[in-house]
TORMARTOR-159491 format. One record per residue (C-alpha): residue number from 1; residue in three letters; z, x, y. Coordinates in Angstrom, 1 decimal. Example, Ala and Ser with C-alpha at 12.3 -4.5 7.8 and 13.67 -1.06 7.14 Angstrom:
n:res:c3:c1:c2
1:ALA:7.8:12.3:-4.5 $
2:SER:7.1:13.7:-1.1 $
This chain:
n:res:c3:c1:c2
1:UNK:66.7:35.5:-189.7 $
2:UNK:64.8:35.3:-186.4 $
3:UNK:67.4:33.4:-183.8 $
4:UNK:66.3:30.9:-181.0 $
5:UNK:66.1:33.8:-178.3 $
6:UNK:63.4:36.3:-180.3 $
7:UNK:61.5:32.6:-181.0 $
8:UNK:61.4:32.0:-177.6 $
9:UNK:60.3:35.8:-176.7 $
10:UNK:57.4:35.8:-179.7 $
11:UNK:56.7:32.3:-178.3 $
12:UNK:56.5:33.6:-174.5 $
13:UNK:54.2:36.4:-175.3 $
14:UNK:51.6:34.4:-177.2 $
15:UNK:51.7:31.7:-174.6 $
16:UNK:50.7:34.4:-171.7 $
17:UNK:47.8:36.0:-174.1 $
18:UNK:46.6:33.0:-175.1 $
19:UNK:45.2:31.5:-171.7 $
20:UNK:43.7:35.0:-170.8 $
21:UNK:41.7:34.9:-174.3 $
22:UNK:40.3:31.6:-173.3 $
23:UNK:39.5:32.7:-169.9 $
24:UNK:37.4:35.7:-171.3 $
25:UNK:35.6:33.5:-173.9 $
26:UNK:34.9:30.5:-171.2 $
27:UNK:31.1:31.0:-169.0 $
28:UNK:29.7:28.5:-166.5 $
29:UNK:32.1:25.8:-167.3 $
30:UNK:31.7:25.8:-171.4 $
31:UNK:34.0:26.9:-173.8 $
32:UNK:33.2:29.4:-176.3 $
33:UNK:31.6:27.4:-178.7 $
34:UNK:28.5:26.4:-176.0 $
35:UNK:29.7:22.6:-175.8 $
36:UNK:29.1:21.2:-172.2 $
37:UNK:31.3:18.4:-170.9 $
38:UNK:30.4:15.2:-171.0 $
39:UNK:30.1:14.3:-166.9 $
40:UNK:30.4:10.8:-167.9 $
41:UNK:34.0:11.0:-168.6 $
42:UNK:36.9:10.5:-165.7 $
43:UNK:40.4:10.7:-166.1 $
44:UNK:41.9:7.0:-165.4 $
45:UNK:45.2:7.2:-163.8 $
46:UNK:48.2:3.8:-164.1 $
47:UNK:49.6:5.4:-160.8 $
48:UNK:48.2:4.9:-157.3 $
49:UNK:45.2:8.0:-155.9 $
50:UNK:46.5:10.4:-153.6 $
51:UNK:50.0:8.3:-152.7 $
52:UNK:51.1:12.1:-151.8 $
53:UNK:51.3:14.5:-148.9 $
54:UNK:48.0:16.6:-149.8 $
55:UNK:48.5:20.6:-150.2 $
56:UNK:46.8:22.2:-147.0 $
57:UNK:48.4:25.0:-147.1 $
58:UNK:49.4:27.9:-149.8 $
59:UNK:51.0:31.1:-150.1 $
60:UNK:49.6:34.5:-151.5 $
61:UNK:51.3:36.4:-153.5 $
62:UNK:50.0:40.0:-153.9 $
63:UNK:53.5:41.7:-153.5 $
64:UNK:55.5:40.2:-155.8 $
65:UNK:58.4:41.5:-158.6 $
66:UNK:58.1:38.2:-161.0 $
67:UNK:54.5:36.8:-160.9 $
68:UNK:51.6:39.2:-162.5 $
69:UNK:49.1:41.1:-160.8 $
70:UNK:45.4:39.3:-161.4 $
71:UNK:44.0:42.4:-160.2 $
72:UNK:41.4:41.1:-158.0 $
73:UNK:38.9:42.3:-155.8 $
74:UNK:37.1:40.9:-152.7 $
75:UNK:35.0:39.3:-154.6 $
76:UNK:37.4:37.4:-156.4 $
77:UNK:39.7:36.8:-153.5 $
78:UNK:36.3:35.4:-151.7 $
79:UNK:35.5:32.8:-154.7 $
80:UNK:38.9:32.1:-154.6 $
81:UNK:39.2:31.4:-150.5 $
82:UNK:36.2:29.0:-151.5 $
83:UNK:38.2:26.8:-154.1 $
84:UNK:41.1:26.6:-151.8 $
85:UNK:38.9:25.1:-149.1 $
86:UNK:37.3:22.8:-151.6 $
87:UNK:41.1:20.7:-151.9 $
88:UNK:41.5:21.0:-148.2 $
89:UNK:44.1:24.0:-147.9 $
90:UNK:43.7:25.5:-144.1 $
91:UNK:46.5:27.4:-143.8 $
92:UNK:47.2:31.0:-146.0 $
93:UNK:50.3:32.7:-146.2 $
94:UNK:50.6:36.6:-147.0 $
95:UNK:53.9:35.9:-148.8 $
96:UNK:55.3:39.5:-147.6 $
97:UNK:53.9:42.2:-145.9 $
98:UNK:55.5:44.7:-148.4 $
99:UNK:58.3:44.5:-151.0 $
100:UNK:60.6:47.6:-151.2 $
101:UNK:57.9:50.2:-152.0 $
102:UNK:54.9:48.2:-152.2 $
103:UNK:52.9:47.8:-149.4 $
104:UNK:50.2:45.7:-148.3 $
105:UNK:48.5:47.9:-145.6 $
106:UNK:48.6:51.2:-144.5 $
107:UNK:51.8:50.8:-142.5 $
108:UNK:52.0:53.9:-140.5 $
109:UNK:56.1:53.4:-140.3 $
110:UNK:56.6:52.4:-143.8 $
111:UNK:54.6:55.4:-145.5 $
112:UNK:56.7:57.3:-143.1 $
113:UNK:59.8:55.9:-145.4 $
114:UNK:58.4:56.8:-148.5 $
115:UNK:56.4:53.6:-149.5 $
116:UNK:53.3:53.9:-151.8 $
117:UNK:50.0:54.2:-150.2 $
118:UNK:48.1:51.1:-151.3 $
119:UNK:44.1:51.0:-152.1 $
120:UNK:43.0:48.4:-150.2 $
121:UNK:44.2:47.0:-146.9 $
122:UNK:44.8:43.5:-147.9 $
123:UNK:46.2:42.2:-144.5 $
124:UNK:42.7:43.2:-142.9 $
125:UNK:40.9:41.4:-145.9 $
126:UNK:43.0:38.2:-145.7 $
127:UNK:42.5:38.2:-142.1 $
128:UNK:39.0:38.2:-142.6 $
129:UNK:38.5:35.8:-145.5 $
130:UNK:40.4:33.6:-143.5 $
131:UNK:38.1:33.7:-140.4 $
132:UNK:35.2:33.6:-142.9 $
133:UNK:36.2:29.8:-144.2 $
134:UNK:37.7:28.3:-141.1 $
135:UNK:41.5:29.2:-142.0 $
136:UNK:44.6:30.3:-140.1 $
137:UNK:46.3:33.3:-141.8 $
138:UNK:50.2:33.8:-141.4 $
139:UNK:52.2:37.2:-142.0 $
140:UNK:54.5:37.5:-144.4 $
141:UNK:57.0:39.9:-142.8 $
142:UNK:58.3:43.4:-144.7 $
143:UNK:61.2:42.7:-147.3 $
144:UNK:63.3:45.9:-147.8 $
145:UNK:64.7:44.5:-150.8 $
146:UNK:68.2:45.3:-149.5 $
147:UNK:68.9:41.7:-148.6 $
148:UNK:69.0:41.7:-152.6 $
149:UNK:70.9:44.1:-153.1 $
150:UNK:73.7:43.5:-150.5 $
151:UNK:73.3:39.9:-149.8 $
152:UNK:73.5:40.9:-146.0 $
153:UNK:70.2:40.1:-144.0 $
154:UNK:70.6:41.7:-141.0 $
155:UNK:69.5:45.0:-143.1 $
156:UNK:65.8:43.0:-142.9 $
157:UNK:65.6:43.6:-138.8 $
158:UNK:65.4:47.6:-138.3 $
159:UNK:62.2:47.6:-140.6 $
160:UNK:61.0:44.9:-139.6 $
161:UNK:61.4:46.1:-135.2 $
162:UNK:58.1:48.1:-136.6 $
163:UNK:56.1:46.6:-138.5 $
164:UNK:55.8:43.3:-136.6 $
165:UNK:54.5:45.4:-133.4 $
166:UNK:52.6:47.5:-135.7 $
167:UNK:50.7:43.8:-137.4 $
168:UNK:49.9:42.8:-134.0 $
169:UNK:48.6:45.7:-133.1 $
170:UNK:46.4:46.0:-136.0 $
171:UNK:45.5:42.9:-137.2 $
172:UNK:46.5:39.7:-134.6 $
173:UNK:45.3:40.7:-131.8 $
174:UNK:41.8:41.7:-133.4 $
175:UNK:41.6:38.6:-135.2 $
176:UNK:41.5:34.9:-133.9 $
177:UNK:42.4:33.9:-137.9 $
178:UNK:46.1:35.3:-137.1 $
179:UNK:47.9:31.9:-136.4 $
180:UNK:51.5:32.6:-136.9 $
181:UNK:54.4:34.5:-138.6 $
182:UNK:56.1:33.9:-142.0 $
183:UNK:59.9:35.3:-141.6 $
184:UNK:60.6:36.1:-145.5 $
185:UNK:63.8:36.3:-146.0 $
186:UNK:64.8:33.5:-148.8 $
187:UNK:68.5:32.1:-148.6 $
188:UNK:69.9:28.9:-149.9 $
189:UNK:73.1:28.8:-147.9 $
190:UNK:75.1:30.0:-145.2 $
191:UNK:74.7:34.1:-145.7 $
192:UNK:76.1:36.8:-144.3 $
193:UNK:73.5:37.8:-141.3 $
194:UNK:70.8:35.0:-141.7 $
195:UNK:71.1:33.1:-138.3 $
196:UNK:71.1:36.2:-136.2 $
197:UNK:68.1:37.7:-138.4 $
198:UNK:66.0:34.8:-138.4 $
199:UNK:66.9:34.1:-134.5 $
200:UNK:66.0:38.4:-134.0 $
201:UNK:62.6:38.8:-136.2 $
202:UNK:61.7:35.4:-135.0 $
203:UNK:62.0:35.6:-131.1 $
204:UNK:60.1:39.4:-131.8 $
205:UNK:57.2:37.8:-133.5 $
206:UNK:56.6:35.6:-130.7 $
207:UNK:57.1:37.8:-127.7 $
208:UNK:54.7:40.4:-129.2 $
209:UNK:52.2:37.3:-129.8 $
210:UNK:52.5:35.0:-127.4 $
211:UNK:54.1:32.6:-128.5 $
212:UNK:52.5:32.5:-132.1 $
213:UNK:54.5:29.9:-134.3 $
214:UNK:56.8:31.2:-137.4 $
215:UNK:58.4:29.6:-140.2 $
216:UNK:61.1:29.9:-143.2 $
217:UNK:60.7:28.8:-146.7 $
218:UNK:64.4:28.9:-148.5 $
219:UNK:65.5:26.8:-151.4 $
220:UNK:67.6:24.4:-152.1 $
221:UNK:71.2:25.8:-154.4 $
222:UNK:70.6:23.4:-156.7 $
223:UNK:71.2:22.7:-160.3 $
224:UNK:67.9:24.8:-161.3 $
225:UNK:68.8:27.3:-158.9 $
226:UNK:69.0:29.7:-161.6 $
227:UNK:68.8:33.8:-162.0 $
228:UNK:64.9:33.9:-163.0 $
229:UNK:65.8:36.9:-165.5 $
230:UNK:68.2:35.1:-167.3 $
231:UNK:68.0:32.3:-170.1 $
232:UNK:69.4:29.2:-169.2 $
233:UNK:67.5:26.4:-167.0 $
234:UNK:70.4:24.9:-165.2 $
235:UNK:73.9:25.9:-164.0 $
236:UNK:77.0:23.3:-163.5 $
237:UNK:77.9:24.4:-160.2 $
238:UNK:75.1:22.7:-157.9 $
239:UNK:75.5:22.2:-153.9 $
240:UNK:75.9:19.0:-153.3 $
241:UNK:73.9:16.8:-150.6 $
242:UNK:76.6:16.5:-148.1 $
243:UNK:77.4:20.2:-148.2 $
244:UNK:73.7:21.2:-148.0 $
245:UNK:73.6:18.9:-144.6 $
246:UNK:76.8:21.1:-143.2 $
247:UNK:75.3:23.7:-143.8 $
248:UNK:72.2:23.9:-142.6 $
249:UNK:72.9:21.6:-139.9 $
250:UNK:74.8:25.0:-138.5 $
251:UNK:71.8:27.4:-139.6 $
252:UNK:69.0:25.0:-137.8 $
253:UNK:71.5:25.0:-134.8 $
254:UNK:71.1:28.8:-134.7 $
255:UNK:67.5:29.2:-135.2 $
256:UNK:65.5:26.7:-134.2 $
257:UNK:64.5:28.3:-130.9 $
258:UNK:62.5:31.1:-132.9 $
259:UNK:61.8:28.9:-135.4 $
260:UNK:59.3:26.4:-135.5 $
261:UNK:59.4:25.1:-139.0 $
262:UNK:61.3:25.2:-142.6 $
263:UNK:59.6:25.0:-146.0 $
264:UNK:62.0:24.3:-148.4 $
265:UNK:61.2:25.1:-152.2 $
266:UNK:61.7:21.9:-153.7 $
267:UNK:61.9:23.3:-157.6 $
268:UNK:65.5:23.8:-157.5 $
269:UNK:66.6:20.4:-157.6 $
270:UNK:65.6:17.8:-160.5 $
271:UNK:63.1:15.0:-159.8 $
272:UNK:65.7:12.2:-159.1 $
273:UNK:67.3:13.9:-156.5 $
274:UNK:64.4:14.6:-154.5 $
275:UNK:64.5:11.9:-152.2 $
276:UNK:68.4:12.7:-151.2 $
277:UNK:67.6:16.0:-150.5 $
278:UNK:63.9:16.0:-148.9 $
279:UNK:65.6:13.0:-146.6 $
280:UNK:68.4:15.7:-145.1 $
281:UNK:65.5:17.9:-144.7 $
282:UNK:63.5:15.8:-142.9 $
283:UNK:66.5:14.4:-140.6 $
284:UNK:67.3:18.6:-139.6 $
285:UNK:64.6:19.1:-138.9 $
286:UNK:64.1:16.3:-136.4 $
287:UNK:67.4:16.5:-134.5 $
288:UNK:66.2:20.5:-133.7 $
289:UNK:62.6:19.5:-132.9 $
290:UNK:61.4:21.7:-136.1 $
291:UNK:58.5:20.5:-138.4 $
292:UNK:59.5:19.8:-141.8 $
293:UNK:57.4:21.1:-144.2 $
294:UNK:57.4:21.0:-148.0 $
295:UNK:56.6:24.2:-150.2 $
296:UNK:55.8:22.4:-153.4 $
297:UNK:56.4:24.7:-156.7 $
298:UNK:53.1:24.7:-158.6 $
299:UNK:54.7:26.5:-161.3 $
300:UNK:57.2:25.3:-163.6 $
301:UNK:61.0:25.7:-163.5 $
302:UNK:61.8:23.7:-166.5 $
303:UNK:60.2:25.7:-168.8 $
304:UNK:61.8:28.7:-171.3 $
305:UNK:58.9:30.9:-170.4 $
306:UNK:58.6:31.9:-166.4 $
307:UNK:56.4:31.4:-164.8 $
308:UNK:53.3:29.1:-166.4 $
309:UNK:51.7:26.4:-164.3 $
310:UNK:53.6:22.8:-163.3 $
311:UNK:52.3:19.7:-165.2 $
312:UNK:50.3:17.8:-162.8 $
313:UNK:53.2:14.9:-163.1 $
314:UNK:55.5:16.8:-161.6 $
315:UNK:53.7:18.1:-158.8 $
316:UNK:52.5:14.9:-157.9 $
317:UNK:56.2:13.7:-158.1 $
318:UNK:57.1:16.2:-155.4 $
319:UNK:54.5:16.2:-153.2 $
320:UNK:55.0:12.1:-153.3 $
321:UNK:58.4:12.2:-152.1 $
322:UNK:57.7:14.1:-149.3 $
323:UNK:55.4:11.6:-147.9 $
324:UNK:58.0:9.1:-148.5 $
325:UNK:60.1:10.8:-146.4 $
326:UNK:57.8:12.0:-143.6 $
327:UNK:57.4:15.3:-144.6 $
328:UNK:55.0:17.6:-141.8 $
329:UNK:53.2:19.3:-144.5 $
330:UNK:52.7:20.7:-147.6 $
331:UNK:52.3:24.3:-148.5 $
332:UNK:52.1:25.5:-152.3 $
333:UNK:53.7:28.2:-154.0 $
334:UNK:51.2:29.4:-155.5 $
335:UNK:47.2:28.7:-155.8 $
336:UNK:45.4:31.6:-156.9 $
337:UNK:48.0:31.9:-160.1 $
338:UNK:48.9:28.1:-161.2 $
339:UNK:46.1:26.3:-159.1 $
340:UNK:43.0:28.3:-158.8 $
341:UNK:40.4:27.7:-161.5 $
342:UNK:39.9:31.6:-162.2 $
343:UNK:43.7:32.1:-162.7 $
344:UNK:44.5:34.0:-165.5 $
345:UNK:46.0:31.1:-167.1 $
346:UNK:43.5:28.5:-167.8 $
347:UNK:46.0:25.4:-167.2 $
348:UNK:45.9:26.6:-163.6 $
349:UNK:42.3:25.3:-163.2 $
350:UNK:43.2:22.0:-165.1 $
351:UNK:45.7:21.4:-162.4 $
352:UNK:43.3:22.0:-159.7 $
353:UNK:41.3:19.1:-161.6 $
354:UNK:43.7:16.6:-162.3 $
355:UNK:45.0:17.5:-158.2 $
356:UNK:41.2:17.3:-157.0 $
357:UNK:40.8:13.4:-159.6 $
358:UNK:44.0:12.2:-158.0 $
359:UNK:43.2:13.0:-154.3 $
360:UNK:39.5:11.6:-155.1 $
361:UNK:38.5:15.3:-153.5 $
């Protein structure tokens, strides 16, 4: 007898394949049948347009070990560059220059240590897309992978000495695009190394680029602060508001002279805790003189099957509450898989409509 766990497996897979089958039937907006839409018809919404902090920014996940390739090429990185400035995003974010062997560019120092030569140099590409359509691009620093491993960041640094000279070098200081520095390493509490990492990579970024701005996106230990591998949705043992504030009250005290702004995930925690938590957030963030931004999940946590795209509802939940609570900005995690209208799954580009109806963009 097939048990819950092979259902959900069988049920997975056809999910994924189905989306990409519709993609390769759909052409110039009709579906494989040849039936137009009707341009008559809106979508009428009960709730009030665009009562949200608008996305203008979003990352770009090419290096990744959970979210698939798309395989694209310029081409589609260029269409794709034109639908994010079509819903106002101005800011991209290489997610990380490299991840363990991967590499984005043709890192002198990182081939050096054994990492895999890559075909094209994204970096370059991004750089220039970005300058094409009026964008700032931000780099995603080197991830070792050993912070994974060991739970110790400070292993992050030595790499990292490199490869943030060897960026500037290449790319910043060639390009007028390159507006700041995304310091990658993800923590949810106080960990061993963090404060003097970030406070290390973070001063170095800015000395080498005078003064160019750098940020942190780490998530909240929430209830749905889960092991993305594993079954379950939710654990019992969640931090709790108060402890979250200790915390990193302490971590913002140590860092916020290299670092100019925090983008929490906000998928970790459920929907009716959002304001609690986005509220500490906001209150750090202004005692250290840090912008608060947002990096609002457009995938969904709640589901058995990781990762598909959010439903609109719960997006526009999130990206609500942080203009309740005076949130900077809002960066998205990610477009080109759960937003983009050529993602490979084709509720991504229903969620770029329903965002695009609501906004009134």
């Amino acid at each position: 007898m097939e048990n819950r766990r092979d259902f959900l497996k069988k049920s997975a897979m056809a999910a994924v394949a189905a989306p990409l089958l519709a993609s390769a039937c759909k052409s110039k907006g009709n579906d494989k049948w040849g039936i137009e839409p009707d341009p008559s018809i809106d979508s009428p919404l009960i709730v009030t347009k665009g009562d949200a902090l608008p996305i203008t920014g979003t990352f770009l996940d090419e290096i990744s070990h959970d979210i698939p390739h798309q395989n694209w090429g310029e081409r589609e990185w260029d269409r794709d560059f034109r639908y994010m400035k079509a819903m106002g995003i101005d800011t991209v974010i290489d997610i990380r220059c490299g991840y363990r062997k991967f590499i984005t560019y043709p890192s002198p120092y990182l081939l050096k240590k054994g990492c895999y030569m890559p075909s094209v140099d994204l970096i370059d590409m991004f750089c220039r897309l970005a300058q094409k359509y009026g964008m700032k691009f931000w780099l995603g620093l080197y991830d070792s992978g050993k912070y994974w491993d060991t739970g110790d960041m400070s292993y992050e640094v030595e790499s990292n000495k490199f490869v943030i000279d060897e960026i500037w070098e290449r790319y910043g200081s060639k390009y007028s695009s390159f507006g700041g520095w995304y310091i990658s390493g993800e923590i949810s509490r106080a960990t061993k190394g963090a404060i003097e990492s970030f406070r290390t990579m973070g001063r170095q970024c800015k000395e080498v680029s005078g003064g160019l701005p750098t940020f942190i996106s780490p998530w909240i230990d929430g209830k749905k602060a889960v092991d993305a591998a594993g079954g379950n949705l939710t654990k019992d043992q969640a931090v709790s508001v108060a402890q979250h504030e200790k915390e990193w009250d302490e971590i913002f005290d140590g860092i916020h002279e290299f670092v100019d702004a925090c983008a929490f995930q906000d998928g970790h925690i459920d929907y009716d805790e959002l304001d609690a938590f986005f509220s500490v957030n906001k209150r750090l963030a202004d005692k250290y003189g840090m912008q608060c931004w947002t990096n609002a999940e457009s995938f969904d946590r709640d589901m058995p099957i990781r990762f598909l795209p959010i439903k609109f509802d719960k997006l526009r939940m999130k990206l609500e509450a942080a203009k309740r609570c005076g949130y900077d900005k809002a960066i998205t995690f990610e477009f080109s898989h759960f937003m983009s209208p050529q993602s490979a799954y084709a509720q991504a580009g229903h969620l770029y409509d329903r965002y695009r109806e609501y906004f009134g963009i």
